[in-house]
C-alpha positions in Angstrom: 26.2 2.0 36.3 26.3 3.4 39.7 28.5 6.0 41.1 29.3 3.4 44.3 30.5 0.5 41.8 34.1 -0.5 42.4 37.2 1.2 40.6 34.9 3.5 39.5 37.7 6.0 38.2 39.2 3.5 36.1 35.9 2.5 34.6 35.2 5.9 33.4 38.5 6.3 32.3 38.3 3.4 30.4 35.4 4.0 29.0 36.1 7.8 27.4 39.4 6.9 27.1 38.4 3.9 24.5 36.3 6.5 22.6 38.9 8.9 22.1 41.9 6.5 21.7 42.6 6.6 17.8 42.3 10.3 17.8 45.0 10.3 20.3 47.0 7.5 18.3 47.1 10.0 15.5 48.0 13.0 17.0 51.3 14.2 17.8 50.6 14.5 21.7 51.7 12.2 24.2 48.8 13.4 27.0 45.8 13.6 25.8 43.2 16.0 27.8 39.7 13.5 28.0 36.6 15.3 27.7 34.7 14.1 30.3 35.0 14.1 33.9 34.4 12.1 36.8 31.4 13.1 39.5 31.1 11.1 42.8 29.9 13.4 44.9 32.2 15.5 43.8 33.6 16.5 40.5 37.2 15.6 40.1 39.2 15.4 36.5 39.7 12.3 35.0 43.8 11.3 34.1 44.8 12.2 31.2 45.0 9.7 28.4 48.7 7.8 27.6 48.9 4.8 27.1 50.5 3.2 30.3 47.2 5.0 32.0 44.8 3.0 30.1 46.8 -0.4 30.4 46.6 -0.2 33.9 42.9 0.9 34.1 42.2 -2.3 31.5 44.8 -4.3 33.6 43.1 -3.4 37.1 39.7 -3.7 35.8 40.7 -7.3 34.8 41.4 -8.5 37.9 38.6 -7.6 39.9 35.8 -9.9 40.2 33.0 -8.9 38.2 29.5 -10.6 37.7 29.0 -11.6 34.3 27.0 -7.9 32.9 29.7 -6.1 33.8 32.4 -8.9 32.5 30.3 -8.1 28.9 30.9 -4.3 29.1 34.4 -4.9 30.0 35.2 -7.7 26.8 33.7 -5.1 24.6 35.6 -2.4 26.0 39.2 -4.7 25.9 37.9 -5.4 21.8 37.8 -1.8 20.8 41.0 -1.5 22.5 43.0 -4.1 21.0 41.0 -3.5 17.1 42.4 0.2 17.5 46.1 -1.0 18.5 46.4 -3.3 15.8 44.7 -0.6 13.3 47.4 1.7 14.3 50.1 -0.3 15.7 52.9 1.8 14.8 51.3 4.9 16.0 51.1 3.0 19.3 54.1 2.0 19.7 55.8 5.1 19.0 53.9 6.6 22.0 55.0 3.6 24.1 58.4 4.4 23.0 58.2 8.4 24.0 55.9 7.1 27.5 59.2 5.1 28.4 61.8 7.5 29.6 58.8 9.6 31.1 57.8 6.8 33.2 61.3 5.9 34.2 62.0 9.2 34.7 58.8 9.9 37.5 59.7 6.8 38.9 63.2 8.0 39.4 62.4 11.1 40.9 59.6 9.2 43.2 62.4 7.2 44.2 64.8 9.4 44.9 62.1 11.5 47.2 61.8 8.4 49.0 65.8 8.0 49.9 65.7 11.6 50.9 62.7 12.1 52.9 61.4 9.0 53.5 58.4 6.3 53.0 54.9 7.2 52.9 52.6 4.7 52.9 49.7 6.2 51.2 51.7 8.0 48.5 54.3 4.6 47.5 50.3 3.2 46.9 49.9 5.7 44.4 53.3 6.3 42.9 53.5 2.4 42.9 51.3 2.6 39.5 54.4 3.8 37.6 56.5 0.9 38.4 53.7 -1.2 37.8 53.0 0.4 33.9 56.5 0.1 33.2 56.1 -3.8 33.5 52.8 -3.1 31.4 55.4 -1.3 28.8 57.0 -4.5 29.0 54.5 -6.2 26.7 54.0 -3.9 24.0 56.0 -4.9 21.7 58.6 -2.1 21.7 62.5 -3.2 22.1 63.7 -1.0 25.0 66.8 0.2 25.1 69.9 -1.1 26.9 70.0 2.2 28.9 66.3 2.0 29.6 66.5 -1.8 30.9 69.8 -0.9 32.9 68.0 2.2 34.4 64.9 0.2 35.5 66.9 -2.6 37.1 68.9 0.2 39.1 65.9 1.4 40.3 64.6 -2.2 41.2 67.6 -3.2 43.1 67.5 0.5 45.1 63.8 -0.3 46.2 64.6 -3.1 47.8 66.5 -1.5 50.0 63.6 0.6 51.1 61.0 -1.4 51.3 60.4 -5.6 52.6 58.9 -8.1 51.2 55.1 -7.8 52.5 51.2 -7.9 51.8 49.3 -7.1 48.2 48.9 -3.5 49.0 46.5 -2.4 46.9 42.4 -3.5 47.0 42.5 -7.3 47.7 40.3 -8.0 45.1 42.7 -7.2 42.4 45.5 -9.4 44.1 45.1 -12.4 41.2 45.6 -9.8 38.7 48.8 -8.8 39.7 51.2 -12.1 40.8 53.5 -12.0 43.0 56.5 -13.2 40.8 55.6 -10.8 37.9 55.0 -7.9 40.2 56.6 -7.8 43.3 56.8 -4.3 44.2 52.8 -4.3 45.1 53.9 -6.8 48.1 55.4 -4.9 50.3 55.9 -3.8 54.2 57.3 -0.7 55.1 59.0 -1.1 57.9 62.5 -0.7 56.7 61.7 3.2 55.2 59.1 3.9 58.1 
């Protein structure tokens, strides 16, 4: 496929990431270093494999639009996916168990950046991603721990002081992927952290 097709990062991704994944469910490591890299017009590395990476590249992908060739790929790509996770279940869920406090922890310190320095627009669009996998999390299975679930809703409860309730901020085309009621830190305005 073309260089110019949308989310072309989280294609690729996807797509060496789903060939390396039960390697990666079997080792001890929690980031895993993919092979390949990514070249549009320039060469940049790919993200390293974990698991909350590749549930929101599968997640995003989702979303978008896609004519029906591309839909194929995709459904074949989600397969492999889910007939590795329930291969190796446990091994999966034990890394979404150690990916927890990581992700909790990043979106802590993200935060607390944010209360000291302030909002940037262009960087909550990125850092956003954490919040969002840690609803991905969610669904795995996995019983999270009362410290984990208290932590999160601390964190929840802080952001709205910094931010209001706003616009789908990331590409519009992924907006029915990602409701409102389930994920309402990607509708925001930034006008109280400005």
């Amino acid at each position: 496929m073309s260089a110019s097709r949308p989310l072309e990062v989280d294609w690729v991704f996807l797509e060496q990431a789903v060939d390396d994944l039960q390697d990666y469910l079997l080792s001890p490591e929690l980031y895993w270093t993919l092979s390949g890299e990514f070249r549009s017009g320039k060469s940049a590395s790919l993200p390293r494999l974990i698991l909350g990476n590749l549930l929101l590249s599968l997640k995003r992908l989702k979303a978008y639009p896609w004519e029906a060739g591309q839909y194929r790929v995709l459904n074949t790509l989600d397969d492999r996916i889910y007939s590795v996770r329930e291969r190796w279940l446990h091994h999966w869920q034990e890394k979404v168990k150690r990916e927890i406090p990581l992700r909790l922890s990043v979106w802590e310190n993200y935060l607390n950046e944010v209360v000291e320095h302030g909002i940037s627009i262009a960087e909550y669009k990125y850092q956003v991603r954490s919040r969002v996998i840690l609803s991905l999390l969610k669904n795995e299975g996995v019983v999270w721990k009362p410290a984990e679930i208290s932590r999160l809703e601390l964190m929840d409860g802080l952001l709205t002081t910094l931010i209001s309730p706003g616009p789908f901020i990331w590409e519009p085309e992924l907006q029915n992927g990602f409701p409102k009621a389930e994920f309402p830190f990607l509708y925001v305005s930034f006008e109280r952290g400005a």
